[in-house]
Structure formats: C-alpha cells, structure tokens
N, C-alpha and C positions, 0 to 999 in steps of 0.2 A: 222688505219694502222700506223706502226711503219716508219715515213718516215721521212725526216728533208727536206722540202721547205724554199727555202730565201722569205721572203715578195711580193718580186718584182716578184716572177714566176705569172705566167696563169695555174691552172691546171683544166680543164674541169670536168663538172660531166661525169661520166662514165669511166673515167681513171683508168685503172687498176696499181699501183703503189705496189711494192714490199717492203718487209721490209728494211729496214737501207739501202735505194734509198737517194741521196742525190741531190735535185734539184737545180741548184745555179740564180744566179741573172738573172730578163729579158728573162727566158726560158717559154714557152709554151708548155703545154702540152696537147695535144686535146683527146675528148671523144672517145674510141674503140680503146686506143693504150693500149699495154700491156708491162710494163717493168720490167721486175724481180728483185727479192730481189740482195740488193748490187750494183747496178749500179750509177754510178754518169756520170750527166749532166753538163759538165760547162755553163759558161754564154753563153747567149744568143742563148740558142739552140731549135728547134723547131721539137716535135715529132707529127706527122700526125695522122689521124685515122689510123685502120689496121697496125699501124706498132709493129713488135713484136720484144724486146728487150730481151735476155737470160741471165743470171747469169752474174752479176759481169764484162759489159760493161760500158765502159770508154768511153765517149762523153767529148773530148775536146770543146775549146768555137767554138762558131759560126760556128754549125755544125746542117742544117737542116735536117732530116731525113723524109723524102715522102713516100707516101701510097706506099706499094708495095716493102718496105725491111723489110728485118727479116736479125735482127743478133744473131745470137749462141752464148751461152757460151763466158764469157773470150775479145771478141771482142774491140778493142781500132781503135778511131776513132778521128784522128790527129785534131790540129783545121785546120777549116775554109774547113777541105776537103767538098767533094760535091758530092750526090744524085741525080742523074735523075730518072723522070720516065716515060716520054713520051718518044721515041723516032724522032719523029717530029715536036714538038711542035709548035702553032700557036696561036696567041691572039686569033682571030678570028672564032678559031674551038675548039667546043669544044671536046676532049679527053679523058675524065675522065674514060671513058669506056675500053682507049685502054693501061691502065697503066701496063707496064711491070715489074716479080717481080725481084727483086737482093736479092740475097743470100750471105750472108757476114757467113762463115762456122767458127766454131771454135777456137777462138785463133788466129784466122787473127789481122793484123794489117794493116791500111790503114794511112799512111802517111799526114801531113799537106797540105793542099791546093790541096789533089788529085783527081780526078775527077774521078766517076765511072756510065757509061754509062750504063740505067739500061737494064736489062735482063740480065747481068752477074753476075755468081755465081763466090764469091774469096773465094777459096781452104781453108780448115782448114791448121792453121799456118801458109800462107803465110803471105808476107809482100810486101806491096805497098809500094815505095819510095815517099817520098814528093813532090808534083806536077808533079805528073805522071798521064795521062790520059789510064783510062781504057777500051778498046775497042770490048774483046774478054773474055773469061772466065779464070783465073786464079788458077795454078795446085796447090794440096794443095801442101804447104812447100816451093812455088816459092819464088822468089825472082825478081822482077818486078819493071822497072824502065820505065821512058820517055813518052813522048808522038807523035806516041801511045806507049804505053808500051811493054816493051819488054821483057822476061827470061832471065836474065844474071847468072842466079843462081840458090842454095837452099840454107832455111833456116833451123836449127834445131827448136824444140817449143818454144825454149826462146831468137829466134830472132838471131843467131849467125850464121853466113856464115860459110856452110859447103864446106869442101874440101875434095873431095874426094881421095883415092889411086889409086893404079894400080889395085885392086879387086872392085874396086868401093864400098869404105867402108868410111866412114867418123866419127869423134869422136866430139860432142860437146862442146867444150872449156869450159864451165861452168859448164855442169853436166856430163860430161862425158858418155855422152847418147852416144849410138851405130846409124848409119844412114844406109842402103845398098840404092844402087842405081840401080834400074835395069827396065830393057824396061819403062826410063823414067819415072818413078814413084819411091816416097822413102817410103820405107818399114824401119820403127823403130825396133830396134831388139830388 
C-alpha cells in the first residue's frame, strides 16, 4: 500500500489503509478498521476495530476513535474531541456487546475537545463547536454549540454561518452557493 506511517505508529495486521493515508506519531491502528485513501491521522490517535473511515478524514491529535463510528467523506475531527460507545459504562460489566453506532455524515466537522455521545448520527456538513457536548442527533448543516448542545444555527458546506432573508434564502460568503430554508431543513439550490 501506497501509505506514509511515522516509525512510532502501531499499525495491526489486518488494517485496512488507503492510498497516500498519512499516519503520524504514537498512533494505533488496530486490525478490522478501514481507512480510505487520503486521510490523515495526527499524533497520538487510536483507531479501533470495526471502525470505518471515508475519503480524505482529518484526525486531529489525540483523538480516539471506538468500535461503532463510521465517518463519511471529507469528515474533520478537532483534536483531543471524544467518541463514546457505551452508553452506561462500567468497569465491572462487561459491554462490548451493547456498543452503539455514531454516524459522523459527510463533511461534518466536530470541533476540539467535543464530546459525542454515541448512538448519535452528525448531519452531513454540520459543525460541532469546540467543547460542546453531544447529546441528541445533529441536523445536517447545524450549527451546534454547548453542553448539552444546542442549534444556534446553519452552516453553508465550507463551514460559513448562513443568514438567512425574509424568503428564507441565504448566500455563502465564500462560494457564493445558494442555501433555502424550509420546514427546518436546508435545501442547496
């Protein structure tokens, strides 16, 4: 495979790695995860079995990812944010059987130090704000702050807080992409 590991990674046999993946320092990579072509891992990141990583994911440092996420396409993942997969965890009990999956959709971004409680699916193109706790499922294009987190907004695909009009029509500052708004949901024109 066409990959580039730093020395100091872990990468298990059976690790599915994608072409020009860039693994960097003190990262683990365990057997039965799959990460697609283009992605890069920073330091000290840890990807579980079962976990499935899509095109050109961005793993800042010190970012564990647990059996039971799949992230889409495009996907950026702040450092030091945070993966659950139990939701009752116990030393004493073991769980492995009752792992819930999280759905990180498209082009989402999850902010540094955020925390995403699993069984929630984050919308394609949302955006987590940094050390925001996620509690519930988030809409694609949200914009999603606090803990617990809440909609203060929408984002356009390249991350730009949209404003909408009096037609509920919004313009995104960068690419001048079209947004509508309607029965709470954004439709890209």
């Amino acid at each position: 495979m066409a990959y580039f590991a730093h020395p100091t990674a872990v990468i298990d046999d059976g690790a599915q790695i994608g072409d020009e993946v860039k693994i960097w320092h003190f990262c683990h990579i365990m057997t039965g995860c799959l990460i697609g072509e283009g992605c890069s891992l920073g330091q000290n990141t840890f990807v579980a079995s079962n976990v499935v990583l899509g095109k050109n994911v961005r793993v800042q440092n010190n970012v564990s990812i647990y059996e039971g996420v799949i992230c889409e396409d495009d996907v950026f993942l702040g450092p030091s944010m945070v993966f659950t997969n139990v939701i009752n965890p116990r030393s004493a009990v073991n769980r492995k059987n009752e792992f819930r999956q999280t759905i990180v959709r498209r082009g989402a971004t999850i902010g540094a130090n955020a925390t995403i409680i699993c069984g929630n699916e984050i919308g394609s193109f949302a955006f987590v704000g940094a050390g925001s706790v996620i509690t519930r499922p988030v809409a694609p294009y949200a914009l999603v702050l606090g803990n617990p987190a809440k909609q203060i907004g929408w984002v356009s695909e390249l991350g730009h807080r949209l404003h909408f009009n009096k037609d509920s029509i919004a313009i995104c500052e960068e690419s001048n992409e079209i947004y509508k708004l309607h029965n709470n949901t954004i439709i890209k024109q």
